[in-house]
C-alpha positions as CSV (number, residue, x, y, z in Angstrom):
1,X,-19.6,-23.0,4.2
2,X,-17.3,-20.5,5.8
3,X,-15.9,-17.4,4.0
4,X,-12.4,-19.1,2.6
5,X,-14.1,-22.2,1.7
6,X,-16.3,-20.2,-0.4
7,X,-13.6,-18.3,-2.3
8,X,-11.6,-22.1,-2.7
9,X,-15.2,-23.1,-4.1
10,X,-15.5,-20.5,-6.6
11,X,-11.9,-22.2,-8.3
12,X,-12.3,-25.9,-7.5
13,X,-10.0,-26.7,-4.1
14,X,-8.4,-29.4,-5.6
15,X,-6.2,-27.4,-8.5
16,X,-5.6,-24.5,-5.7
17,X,-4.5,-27.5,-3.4
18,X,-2.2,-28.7,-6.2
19,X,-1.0,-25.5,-6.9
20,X,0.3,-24.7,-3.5
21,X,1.6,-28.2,-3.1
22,X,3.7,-27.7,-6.4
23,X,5.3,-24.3,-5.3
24,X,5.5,-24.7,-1.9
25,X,7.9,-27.8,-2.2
26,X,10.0,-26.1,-4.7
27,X,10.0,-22.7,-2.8
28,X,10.2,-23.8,0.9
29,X,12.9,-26.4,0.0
30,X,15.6,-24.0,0.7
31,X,14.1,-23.5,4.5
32,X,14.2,-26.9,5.0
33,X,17.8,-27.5,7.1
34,X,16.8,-23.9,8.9
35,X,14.1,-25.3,10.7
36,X,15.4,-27.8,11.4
37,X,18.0,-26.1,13.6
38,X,15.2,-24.0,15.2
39,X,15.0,-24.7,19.4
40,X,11.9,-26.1,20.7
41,X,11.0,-22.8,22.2
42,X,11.6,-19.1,21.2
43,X,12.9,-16.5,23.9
44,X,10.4,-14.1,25.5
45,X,10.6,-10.2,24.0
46,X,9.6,-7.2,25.8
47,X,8.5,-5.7,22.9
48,X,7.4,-7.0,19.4
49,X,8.7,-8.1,15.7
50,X,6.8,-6.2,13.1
51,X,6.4,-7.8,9.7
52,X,5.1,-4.8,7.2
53,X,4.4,-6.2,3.8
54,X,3.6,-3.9,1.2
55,X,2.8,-5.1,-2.5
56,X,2.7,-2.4,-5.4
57,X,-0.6,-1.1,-7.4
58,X,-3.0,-3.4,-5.1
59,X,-6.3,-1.8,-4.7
60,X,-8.9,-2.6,-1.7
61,X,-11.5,-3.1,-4.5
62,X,-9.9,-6.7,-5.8
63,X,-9.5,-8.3,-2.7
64,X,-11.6,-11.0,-2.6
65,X,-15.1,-10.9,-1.3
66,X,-15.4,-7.3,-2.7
67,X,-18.0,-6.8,-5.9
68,X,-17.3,-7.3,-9.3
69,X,-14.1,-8.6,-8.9
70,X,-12.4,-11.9,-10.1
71,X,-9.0,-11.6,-7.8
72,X,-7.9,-15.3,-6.3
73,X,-5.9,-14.7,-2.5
74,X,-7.4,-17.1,-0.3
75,X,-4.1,-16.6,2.2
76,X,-4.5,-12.6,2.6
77,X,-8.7,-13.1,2.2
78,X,-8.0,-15.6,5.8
79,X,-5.6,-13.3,6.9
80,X,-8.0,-9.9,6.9
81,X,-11.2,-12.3,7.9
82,X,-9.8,-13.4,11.0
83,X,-7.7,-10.6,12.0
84,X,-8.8,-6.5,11.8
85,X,-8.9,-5.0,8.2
86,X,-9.3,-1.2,7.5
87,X,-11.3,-0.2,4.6
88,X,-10.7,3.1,3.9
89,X,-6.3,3.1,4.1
90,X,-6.4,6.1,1.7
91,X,-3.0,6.8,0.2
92,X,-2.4,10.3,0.0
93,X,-0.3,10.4,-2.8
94,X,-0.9,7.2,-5.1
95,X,2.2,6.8,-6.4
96,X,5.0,4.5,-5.4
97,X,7.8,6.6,-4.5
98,X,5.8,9.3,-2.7
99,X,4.0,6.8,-0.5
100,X,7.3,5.6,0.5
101,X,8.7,8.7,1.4
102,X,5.8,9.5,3.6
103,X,6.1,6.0,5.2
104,X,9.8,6.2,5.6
105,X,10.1,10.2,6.7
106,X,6.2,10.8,8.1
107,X,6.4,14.1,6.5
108,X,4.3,15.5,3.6
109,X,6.0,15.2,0.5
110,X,6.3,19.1,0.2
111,X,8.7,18.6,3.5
112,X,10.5,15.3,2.6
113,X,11.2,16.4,-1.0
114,X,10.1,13.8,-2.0
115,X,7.4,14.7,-4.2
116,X,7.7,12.1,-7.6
117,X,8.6,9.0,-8.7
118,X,12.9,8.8,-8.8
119,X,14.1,11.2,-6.2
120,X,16.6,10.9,-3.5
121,X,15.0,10.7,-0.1
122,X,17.0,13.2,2.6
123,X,19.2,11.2,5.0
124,X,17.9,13.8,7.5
125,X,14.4,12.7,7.8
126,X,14.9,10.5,10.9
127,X,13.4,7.5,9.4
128,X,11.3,4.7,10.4
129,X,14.4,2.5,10.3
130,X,16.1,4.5,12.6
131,X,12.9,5.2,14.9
132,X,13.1,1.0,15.6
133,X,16.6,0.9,15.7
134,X,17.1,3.2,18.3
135,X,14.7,1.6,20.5
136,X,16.5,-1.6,20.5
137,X,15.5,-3.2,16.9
138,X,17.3,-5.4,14.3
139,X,16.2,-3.8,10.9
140,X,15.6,-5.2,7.8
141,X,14.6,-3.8,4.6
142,X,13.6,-6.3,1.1
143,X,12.9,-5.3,-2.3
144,X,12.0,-2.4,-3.7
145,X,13.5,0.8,-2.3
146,X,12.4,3.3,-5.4
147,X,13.9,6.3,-2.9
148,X,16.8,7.1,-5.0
149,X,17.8,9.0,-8.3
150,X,18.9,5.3,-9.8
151,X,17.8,2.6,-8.0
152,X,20.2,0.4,-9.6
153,X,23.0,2.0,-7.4
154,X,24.3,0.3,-4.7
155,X,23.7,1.7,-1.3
156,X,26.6,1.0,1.5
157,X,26.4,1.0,4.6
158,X,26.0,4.2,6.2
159,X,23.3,6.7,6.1
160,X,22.0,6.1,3.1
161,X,20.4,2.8,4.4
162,X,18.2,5.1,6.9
163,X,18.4,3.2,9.6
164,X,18.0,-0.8,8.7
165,X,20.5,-2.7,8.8
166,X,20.2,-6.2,6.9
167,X,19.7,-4.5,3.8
168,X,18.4,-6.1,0.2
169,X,17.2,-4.0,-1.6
170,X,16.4,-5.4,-5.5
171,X,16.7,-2.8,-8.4
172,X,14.6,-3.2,-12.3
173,X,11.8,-4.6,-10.2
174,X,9.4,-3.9,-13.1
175,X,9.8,-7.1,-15.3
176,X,9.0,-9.7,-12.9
177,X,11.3,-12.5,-13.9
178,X,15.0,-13.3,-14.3
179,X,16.1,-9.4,-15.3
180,X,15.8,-7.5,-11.4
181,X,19.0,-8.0,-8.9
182,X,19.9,-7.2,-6.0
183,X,23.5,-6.4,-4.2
184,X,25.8,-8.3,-1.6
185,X,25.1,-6.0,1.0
186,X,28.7,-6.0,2.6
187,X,30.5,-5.7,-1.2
188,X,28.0,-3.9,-3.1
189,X,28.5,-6.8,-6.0
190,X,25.6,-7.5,-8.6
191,X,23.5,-10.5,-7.8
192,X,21.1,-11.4,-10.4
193,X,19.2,-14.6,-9.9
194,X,17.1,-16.4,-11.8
195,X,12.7,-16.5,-10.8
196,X,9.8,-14.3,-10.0
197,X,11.1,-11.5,-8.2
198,X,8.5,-12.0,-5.7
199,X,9.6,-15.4,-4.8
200,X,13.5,-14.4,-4.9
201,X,12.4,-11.0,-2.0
202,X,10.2,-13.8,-0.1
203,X,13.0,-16.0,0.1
204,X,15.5,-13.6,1.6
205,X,12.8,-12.3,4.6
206,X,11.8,-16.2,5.2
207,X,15.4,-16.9,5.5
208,X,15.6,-13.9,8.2
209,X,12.6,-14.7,10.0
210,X,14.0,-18.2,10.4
211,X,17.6,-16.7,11.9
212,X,16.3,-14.7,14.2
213,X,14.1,-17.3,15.9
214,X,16.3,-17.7,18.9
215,X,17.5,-14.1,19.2
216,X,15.5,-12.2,22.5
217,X,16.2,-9.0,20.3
218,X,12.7,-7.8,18.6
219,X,13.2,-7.4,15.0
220,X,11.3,-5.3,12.2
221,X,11.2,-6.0,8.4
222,X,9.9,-3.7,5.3
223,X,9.0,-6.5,2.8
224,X,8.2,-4.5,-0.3
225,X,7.1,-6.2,-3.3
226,X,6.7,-5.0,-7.1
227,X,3.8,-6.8,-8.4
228,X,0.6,-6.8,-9.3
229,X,2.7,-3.1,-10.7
230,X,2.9,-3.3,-14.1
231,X,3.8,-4.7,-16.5
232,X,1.0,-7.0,-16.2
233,X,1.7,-9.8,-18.7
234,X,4.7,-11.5,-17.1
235,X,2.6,-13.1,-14.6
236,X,3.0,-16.5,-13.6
237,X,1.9,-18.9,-16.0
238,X,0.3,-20.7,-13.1
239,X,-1.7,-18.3,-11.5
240,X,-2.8,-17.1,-15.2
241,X,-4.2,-20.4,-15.5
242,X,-6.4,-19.8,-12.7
243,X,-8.8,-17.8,-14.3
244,X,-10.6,-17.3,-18.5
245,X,-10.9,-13.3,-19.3
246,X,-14.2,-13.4,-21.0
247,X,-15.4,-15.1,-17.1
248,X,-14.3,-11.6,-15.3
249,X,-16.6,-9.3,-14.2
250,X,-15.8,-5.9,-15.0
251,X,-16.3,-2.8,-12.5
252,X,-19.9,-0.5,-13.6
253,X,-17.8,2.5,-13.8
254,X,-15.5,1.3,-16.7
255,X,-14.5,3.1,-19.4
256,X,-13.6,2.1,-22.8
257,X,-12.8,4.5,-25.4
258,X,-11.9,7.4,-23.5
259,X,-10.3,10.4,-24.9
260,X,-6.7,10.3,-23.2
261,X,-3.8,8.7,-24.0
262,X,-3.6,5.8,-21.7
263,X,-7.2,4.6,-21.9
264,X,-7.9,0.8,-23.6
265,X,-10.5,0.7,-26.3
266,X,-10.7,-2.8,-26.8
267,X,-13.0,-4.7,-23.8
268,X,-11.1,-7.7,-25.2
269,X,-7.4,-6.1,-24.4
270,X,-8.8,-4.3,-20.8
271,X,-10.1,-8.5,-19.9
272,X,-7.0,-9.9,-20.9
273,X,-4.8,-6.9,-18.8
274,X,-7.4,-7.8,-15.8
275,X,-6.3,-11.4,-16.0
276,X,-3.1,-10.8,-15.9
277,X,-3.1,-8.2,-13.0
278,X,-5.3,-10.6,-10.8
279,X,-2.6,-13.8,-11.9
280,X,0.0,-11.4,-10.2
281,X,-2.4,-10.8,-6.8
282,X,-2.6,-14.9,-6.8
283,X,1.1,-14.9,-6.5
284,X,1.6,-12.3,-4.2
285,X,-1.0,-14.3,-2.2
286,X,1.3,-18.0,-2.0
287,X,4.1,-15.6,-1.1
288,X,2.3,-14.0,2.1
289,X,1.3,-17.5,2.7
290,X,5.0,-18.6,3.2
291,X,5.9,-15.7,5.8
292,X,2.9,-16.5,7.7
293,X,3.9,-20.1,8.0
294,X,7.6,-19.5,8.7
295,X,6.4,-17.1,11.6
296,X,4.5,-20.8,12.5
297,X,7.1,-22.8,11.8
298,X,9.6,-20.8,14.4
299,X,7.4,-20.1,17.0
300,X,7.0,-15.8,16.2
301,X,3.6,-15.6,15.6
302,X,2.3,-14.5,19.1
303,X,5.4,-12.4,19.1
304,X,4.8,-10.5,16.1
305,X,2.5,-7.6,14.6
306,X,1.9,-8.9,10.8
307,X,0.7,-6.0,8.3
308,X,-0.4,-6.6,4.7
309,X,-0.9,-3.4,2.5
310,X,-0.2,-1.6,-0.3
311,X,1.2,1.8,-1.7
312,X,-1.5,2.9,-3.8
313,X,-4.1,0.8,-6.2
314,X,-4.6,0.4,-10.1
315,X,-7.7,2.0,-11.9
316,X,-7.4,-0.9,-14.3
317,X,-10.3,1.4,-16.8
318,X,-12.9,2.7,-13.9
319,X,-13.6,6.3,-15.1
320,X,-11.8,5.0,-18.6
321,X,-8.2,5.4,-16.8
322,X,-5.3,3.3,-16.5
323,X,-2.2,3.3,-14.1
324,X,-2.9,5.6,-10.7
325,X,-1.9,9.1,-9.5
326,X,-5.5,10.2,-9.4
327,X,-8.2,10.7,-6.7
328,X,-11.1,7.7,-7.3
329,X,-11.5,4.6,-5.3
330,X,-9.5,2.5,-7.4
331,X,-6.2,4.7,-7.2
332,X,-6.4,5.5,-3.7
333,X,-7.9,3.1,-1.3
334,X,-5.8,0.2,-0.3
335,X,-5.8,-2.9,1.8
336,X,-4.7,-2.7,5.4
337,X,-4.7,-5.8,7.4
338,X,-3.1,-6.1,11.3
339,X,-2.6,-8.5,13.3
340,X,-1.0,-8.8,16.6
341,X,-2.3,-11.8,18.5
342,X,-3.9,-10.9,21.8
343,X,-3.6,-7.6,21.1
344,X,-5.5,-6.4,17.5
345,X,-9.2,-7.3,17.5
346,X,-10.3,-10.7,16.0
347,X,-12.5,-10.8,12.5
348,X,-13.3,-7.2,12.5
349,X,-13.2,-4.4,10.3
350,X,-13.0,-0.9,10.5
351,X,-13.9,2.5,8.3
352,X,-12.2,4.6,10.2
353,X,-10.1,6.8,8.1
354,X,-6.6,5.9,7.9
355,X,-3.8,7.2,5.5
356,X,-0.4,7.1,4.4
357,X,0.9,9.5,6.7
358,X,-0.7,7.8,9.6
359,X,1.3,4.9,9.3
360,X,4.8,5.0,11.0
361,X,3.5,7.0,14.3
362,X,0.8,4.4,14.4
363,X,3.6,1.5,14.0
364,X,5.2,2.7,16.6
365,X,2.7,3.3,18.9
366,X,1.4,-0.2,18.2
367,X,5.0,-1.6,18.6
368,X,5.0,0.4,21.9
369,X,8.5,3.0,21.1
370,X,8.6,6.6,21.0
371,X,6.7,8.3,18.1
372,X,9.4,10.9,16.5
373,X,8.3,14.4,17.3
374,X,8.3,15.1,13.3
375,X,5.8,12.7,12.0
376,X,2.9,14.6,10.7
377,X,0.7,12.1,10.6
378,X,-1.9,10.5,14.0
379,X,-1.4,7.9,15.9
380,X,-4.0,5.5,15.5
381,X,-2.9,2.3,17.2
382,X,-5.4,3.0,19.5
383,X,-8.1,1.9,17.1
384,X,-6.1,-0.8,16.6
385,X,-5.9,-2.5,19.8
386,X,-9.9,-2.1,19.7
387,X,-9.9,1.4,21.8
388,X,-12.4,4.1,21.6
389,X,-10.7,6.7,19.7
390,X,-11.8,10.1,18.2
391,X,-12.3,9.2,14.2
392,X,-9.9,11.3,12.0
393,X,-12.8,13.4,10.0
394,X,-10.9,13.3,6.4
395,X,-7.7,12.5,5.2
396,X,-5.7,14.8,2.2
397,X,-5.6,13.5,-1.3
398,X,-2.8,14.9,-3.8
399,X,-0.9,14.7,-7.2
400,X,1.9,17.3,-6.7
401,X,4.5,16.8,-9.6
402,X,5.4,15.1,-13.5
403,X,8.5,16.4,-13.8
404,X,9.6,12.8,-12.6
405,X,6.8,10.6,-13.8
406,X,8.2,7.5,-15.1
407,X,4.9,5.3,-15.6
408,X,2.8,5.7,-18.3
409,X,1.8,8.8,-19.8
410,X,2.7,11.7,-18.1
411,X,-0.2,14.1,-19.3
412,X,-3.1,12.1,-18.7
413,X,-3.3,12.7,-14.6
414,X,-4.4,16.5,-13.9
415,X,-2.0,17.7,-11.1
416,X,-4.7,18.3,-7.8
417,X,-5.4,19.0,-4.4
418,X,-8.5,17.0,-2.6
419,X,-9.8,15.3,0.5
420,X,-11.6,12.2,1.4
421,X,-14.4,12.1,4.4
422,X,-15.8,9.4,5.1
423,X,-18.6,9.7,2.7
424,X,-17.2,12.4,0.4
425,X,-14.3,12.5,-2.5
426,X,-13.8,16.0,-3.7
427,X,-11.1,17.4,-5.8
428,X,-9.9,20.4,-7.7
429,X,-7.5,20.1,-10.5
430,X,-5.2,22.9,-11.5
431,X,-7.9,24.3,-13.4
432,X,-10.6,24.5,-11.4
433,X,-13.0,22.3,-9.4
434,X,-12.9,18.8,-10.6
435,X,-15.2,16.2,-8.9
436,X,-17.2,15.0,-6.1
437,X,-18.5,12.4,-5.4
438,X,-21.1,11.1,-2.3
439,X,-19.5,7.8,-1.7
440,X,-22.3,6.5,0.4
441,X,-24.8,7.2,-2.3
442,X,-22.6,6.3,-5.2
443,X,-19.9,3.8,-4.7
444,X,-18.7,3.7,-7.9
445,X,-18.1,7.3,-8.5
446,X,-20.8,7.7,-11.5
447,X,-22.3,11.2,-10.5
448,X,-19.9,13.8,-10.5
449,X,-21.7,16.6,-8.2
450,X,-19.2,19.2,-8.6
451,X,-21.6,21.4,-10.4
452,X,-24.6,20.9,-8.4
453,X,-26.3,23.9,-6.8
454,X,-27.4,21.6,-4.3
455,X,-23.2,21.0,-2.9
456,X,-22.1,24.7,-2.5
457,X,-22.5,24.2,1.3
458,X,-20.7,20.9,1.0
459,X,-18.2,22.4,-1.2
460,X,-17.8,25.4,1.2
461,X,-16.7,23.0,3.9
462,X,-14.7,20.7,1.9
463,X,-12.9,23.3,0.5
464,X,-11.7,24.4,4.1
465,X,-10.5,21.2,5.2
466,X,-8.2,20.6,1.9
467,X,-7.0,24.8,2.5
468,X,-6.5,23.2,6.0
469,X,-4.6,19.8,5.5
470,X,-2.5,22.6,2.7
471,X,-1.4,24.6,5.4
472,X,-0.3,21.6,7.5
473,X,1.5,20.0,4.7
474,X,3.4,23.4,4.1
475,X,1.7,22.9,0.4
476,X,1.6,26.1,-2.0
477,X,-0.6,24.6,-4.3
478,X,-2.2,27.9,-5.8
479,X,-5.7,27.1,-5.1
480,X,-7.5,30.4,-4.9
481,X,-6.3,31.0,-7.9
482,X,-7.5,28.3,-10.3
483,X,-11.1,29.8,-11.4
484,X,-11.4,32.3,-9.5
485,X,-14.9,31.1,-8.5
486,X,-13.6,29.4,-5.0
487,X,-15.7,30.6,-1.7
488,X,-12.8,30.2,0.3
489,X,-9.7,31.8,0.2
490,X,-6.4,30.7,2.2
491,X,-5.9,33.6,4.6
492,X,-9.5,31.7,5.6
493,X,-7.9,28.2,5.9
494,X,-6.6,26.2,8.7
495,X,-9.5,27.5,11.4
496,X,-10.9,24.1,11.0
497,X,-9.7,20.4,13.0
498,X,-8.7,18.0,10.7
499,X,-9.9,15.2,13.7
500,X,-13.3,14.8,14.9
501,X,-16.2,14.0,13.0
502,X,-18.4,16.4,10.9
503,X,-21.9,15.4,10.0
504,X,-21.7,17.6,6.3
505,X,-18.4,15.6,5.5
């Protein structure tokens, strides 16, 4: 049995078949006379489309085929078997509007401004729109932008659209059906249709993907989708259907009854939220499936790089938290899943480090166009094409401000400064050393070593990569002062690479 048959298996093919049969008439209906206009054959491009999805609050720990985990998306689980899937995409700042500002500017948040949920990003920044349109591009950028004070303003033409030019962005993405809209991009009038706003974005880059089949101009589209965000109850009633609460295995490091605000006491409540958050995933999941086939359907595929990722994950009660912002597994490591045919590596995955700040130099290196001399982050489309590459050594980790905070409780995430290695999570909260954890020893983050005489070497070390990656990010964090008990102290800092690999770490 091969590894998609085996995740069908586990629901019964037949109702997924039906399922997908019943929403893929009704939803590809509207693509119908498109493709039928399409030519029998699409021009050659010199260089090629990129397709970069990226869902909200998706963690790498409920895709499917990882442990204790009940999540149905048999179309992304194909997609990342057959192609090349990262497994440590760590996002340096898990929450949604300062992952986008890092992908949109690639500067740190102390540099974009950018450093909360609700802010404006600078029109300075030189964007990844503009990076693609200035080497030749059509841009396109769907659903939700969450880089403005109000994001139900319009935005018209100009700078404000940083660079792309078909331009749809959706505001109110948060409840999931009937209440987000969108804008005519020309008139800036209110559009406000009825469905799952995941369908309605899907719809609009299907439709794009379809018009530009004939065009020899390369094209790049920013697909962002809100769900599986919260809220997590206005899933589809189909996808809910999918799956019986009391039949979900729950994660060994869950909490119940923990002592801050946003913790679930009831393990009845915390299976019923999982349900729900997983029912969202399975819709997301017949939504990738449609871009993929309308790259089939117009003959793009070969022609274009495919990404499926996320901004930051969902702690869902590991370590008896809700929501994100915080430096564990569940909050922090994301999916990331490439594919350019002939070019990106067939069914393979990789642990080399890769972060949020990595990601628009290494989308234009894989896209082959000048990487903006301000991108902070590395260039690692080189490990993407399958190359020998030296292995970033660890990536920063962060939670700068709550003066902006608009999900969930604003108190109950510590603000902090940490790194991840490749076997190590450390972090220190604004008062004082927080956690570590060995990752290779403990996957689940159960033994906090952060007091252990045992680590004050490791802690040493760590301690002079995060002062490091500090310096880099022009962060003023005051570390050395927190306890007073640090063994490093900045004027110290930023003698150590940040690349390279380092057996202690």
């Amino acid at each position: 049995m091969g590894y998609i048959d085996s995740e069908l298996s586990k629901l019964g093919t037949v109702k997924v078949g039906r399922l997908m049969n019943r929403r893929e008439f009704v939803r590809m209906g509207a693509a119908v006379p498109l493709a039928a206009k399409l030519p029998v054959a699409t021009p050659k491009r010199k260089q090629p489309n990129v397709l970069y999805v990226f869902s909200d609050q998706h963690r790498q720990c409920s895709l499917p085929g990882q442990p204790h985990n009940g999540a149905i998306a048999p179309n992304i689980a194909k997609f990342g078997h057959e192609n090349l899937s990262f497994n440590q995409c760590i996002s340096n700042y898990p929450v949604c509007s300062p992952y986008r500002g890092m992908l949109m500017s690639g500067l740190w948040p102390m540099q974009s401004g950018i450093v909360d949920n609700a802010m404006q990003l600078p029109t300075t920044v030189g964007s990844i729109g503009h990076a693609f349109s200035d080497a030749g591009y059509d841009t396109s950028y769907i659903g939700k932008w969450h880089l403005a004070r109000n994001d139900g303003n319009f935005i018209p033409t100009g700078a404000g659209r940083q660079g792309f030019k078909d331009w749809h962005v959706w505001a109110r993405t948060n409840p999931h059906f009937d209440k987000s809209f969108t804008f005519d991009p020309n008139t800036g009038a209110r559009i406000q249709p009825k469905g799952y706003n995941c369908t309605l974005m899907t719809d609009q880059a299907v439709e794009f993907i379809h018009s530009r089949a004939a065009e020899a101009k390369p094209w790049m589209v920013m697909l962002s989708w809100n769900p599986p965000h919260p809220p997590f109850g206005d899933a589809p009633n189909a996808e809910k259907a999918l799956m019986r609460p009391e039949n979900l295995p729950l994660r060994p490091n869950v909490k119940l009854n923990a002592s801050h605000s946003n913790a679930l006491e009831s393990e009845t409540r915390l299976r019923e939220v999982q349900r729900n958050y997983f029912a969202h995933i399975a819709a997301v999941d017949l939504e990738f499936a449609r871009l993929l086939k309308a790259l089939d359907e117009t003959g793009q595929t070969k022609d274009t790089i495919v990404i499926y990722t996320s901004d930051h994950g969902e702690m869902m009660g590991s370590q008896g938290y809700m929501d994100k912002r915080l430096p564990w597994e569940e909050s922090c490591n994301v999916p990331f899943m490439v594919r350019y045919p002939g070019v990106t590596p067939r069914e393979k995955t990789s642990d080399i480090l890769f972060s949020t700040i990595d990601i628009y130099p290494t989308l234009c290196g894989l896209a082959g166009i000048p990487i903006p001399p301000h991108c902070r982050g590395r260039d690692l489309s080189g490990a993407m094409r399958g190359e020998p590459i030296q292995p970033p050594a660890s990536v920063f980790l962060m939670h700068i401000s709550k003066d902006h905070a608009t999900d969930g409780d604003e108190n109950v995430a510590p603000l902090f400064r940490g790194i991840r290695t490749n076997r190590h999570t450390y972090a220190i909260a604004n008062d004082g050393r927080w956690c570590l954890y060995d990752n290779q020893e403990d996957p689940f983050q159960q033994n906090n070593l952060v007091d252990e005489a045992s680590t004050v070497d490791l802690r040493e070390n760590l301690e002079k990569l995060i002062l490091n990656w500090m310096k880099q990010a022009e962060d003023s964090f005051p570390l050395v002062s927190l306890s007073g008990k640090l063994s490093v102290h900045a004027n110290e800092a930023a003698t150590l690479p940040v690349i390279g690999t380092d057996s202690r770490s």
